[in-house]
C-alpha positions in Angstrom: 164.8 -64.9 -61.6 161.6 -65.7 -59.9 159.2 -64.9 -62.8 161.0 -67.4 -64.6 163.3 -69.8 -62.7 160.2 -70.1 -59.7 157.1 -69.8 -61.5 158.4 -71.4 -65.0 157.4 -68.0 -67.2 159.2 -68.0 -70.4 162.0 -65.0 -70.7 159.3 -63.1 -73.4 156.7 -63.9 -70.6 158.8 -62.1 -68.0 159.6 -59.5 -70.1 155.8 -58.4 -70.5 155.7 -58.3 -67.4 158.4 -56.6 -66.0 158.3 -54.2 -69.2 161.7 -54.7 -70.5 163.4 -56.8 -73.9 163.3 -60.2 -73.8 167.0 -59.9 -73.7 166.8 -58.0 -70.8 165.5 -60.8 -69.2 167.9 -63.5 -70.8 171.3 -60.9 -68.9 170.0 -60.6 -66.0 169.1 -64.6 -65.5 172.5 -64.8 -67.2 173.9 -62.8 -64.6 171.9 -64.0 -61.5 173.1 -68.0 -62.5 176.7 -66.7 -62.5 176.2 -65.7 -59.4 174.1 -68.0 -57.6 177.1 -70.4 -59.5 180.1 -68.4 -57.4 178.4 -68.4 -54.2 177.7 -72.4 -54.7 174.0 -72.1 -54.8 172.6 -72.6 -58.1 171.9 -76.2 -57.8 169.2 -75.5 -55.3 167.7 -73.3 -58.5 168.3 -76.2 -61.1 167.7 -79.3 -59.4 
């Protein structure tokens, strides 16, 4: 989340990086925004 949502990588980026498939990287943001969106913080991620 903070390869791409706080330093503005792109998913592939992020995926170089952290060695894993691009959709790897595409869950687990999917995943993290679902939760941030549960607990009532993902406006502080998107805004």
């Amino acid at each position: 989340m903070v390869l791409v949502a706080g330093e503005g990588l792109t998913h592939a980026e992020a995926a170089r990086i952290l060695d894993v498939a691009e959709t790897t990287v595409s869950w687990r943001m999917h995943e993290a925004r679902k939760a941030l969106s549960r607990e009532g913080l993902a406006e502080v991620f998107y805004d």
